[in-house]
KOLTI-616973 format. One record per residue: residue in three letters; z, x, y of N, C-alpha, C, O in turn. Coordinates in steps of 0.1 Angstrom, whole numbers, plus 2048, in hexadecimal, padded with zeros to 3 digits. Example, Ala and Ser with C-alpha at 12.3 -4.5 7.8 and 13.67 -1.06 7.14 Angstrom:
residues 2
ALA84E8847C784E87B7D384E8847DF85588E7DFSER8478807EA8478897F584F88180085088680B
This chain:
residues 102
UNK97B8D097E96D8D297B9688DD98496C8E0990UNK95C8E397D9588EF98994E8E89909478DE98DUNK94F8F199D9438ED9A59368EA99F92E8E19A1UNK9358F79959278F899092B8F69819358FB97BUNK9208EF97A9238EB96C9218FA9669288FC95CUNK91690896A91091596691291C97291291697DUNK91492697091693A97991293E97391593F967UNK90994397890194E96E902956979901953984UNK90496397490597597A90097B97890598396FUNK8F597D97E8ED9889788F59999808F899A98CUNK8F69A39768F99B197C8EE9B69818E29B597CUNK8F19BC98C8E69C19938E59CF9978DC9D699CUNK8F49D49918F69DF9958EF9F09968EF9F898CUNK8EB9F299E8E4A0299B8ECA0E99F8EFA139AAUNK8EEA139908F5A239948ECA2C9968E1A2C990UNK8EFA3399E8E5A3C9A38E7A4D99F8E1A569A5UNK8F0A4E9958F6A599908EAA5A9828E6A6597FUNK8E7A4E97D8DBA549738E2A499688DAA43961UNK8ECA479668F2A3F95E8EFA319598E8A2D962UNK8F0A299528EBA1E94D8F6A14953902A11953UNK8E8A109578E69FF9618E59F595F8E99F4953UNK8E29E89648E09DA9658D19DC96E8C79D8968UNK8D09E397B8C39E19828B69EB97D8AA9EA980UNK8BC9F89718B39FF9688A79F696289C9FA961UNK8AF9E695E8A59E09578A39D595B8A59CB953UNK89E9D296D8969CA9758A09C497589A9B9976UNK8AE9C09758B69B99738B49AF9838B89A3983UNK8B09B498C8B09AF9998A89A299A8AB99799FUNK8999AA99288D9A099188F99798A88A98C98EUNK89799697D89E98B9748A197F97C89C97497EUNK8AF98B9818B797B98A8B29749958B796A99AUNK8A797A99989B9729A189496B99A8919629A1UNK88D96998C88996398788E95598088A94A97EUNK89E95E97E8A79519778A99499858A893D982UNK8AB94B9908AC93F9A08A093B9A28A29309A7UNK89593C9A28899389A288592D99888192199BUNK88793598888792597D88C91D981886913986UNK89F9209818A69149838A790B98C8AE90198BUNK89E9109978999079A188F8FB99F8908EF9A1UNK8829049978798FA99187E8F19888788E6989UNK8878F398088D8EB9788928E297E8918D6979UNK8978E39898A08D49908B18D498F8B98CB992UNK8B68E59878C18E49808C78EF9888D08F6983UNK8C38F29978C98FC99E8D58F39AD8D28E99B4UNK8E08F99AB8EA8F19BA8F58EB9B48F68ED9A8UNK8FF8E49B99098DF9BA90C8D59AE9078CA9ADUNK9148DA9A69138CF99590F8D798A9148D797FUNK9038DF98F8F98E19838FA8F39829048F997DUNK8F18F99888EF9099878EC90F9908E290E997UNK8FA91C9938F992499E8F49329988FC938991UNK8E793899C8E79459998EA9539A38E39579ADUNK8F595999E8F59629AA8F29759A28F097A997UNK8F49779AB8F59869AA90298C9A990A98A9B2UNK90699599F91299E99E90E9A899F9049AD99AUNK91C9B29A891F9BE9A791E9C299591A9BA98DUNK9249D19929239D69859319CC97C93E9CB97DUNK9279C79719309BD96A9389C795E9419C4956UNK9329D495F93C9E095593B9DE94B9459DE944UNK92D9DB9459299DD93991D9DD9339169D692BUNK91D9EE93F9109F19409039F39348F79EF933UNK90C9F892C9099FF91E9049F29149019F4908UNK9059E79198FF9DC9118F49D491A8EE9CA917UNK8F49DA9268EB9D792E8DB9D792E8D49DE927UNK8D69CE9378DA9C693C8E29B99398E09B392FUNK8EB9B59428F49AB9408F199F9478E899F950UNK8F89949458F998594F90498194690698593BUNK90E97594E91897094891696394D90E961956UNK91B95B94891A94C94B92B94594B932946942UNK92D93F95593A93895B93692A95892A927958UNK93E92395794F92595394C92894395792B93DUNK93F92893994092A92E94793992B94C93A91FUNK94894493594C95293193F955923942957917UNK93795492692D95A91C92996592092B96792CUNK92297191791D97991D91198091991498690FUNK90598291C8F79829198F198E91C8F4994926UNK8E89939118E09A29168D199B9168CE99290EUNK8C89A09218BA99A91C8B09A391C8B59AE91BUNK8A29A491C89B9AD91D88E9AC9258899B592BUNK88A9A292588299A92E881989934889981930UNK87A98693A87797693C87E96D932889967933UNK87596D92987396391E884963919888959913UNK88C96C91B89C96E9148A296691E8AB95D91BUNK89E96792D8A595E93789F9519388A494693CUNK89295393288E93F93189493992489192E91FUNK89E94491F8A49419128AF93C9128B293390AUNK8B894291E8C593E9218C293292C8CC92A92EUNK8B89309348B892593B8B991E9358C3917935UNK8AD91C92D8AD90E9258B59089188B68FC915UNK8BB9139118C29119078D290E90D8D7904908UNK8DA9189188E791B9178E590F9278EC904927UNK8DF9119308E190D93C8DB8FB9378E38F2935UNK8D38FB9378CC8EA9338D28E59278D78DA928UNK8D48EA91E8D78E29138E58E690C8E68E2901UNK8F18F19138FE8F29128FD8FB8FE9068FC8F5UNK8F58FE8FE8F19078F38F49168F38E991B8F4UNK8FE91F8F38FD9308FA8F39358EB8F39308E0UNK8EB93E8F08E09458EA8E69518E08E895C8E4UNK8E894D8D78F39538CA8E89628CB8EF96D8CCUNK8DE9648CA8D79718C68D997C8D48DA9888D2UNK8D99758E08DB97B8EE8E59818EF8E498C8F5UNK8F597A8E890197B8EA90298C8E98FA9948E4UNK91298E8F09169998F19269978F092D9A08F1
């Protein structure tokens, strides 16, 4: 069994060449929001959900990205409401967000 029942990864990555990103579209502020919920929720730490930050997850062009462990899922979002989408649907209730998918 894993440490953590969810990993979530948010990309964070910023090219600075002009090219398309993960941190182009606040991807940073996301994954600060998605550790913050999951805190309020009661569903953040050891068992339950680790949110961290990744380097460039290399797929930029469908970006922004997050992936979720051990399910290997993989998610584009556009604002809040898409990550209070995967919290609650893929993270709380083992549901992956069929419209998010990538």
């Amino acid at each position: 069994m894993s440490y953590y029942k969810h990993h979530i990864f948010f990309c964070t990555n910023l090219r600075e060449d002009g090219t398309a990103c993960c941190q182009k579209f606040n991807a940073q502020a996301m994954r600060d929001y998605a550790k913050q919920r999951t805190k309020e929720l009661g569903i953040a730490g050891p068992g339950q959900v680790r949110v961290n930050t990744a380097g460039c997850l290399d797929r930029c062009a469908e970006g922004p990205v997050v992936v979720v462990y051990p399910d290997e899922t993989w998610y584009t979002y556009v604002d809040q409401e898409d990550i209070d989408e995967i919290i609650e649907e893929h993270l709380l209730n083992d549901r992956p967000v069929e419209r998010l998918k990538i």
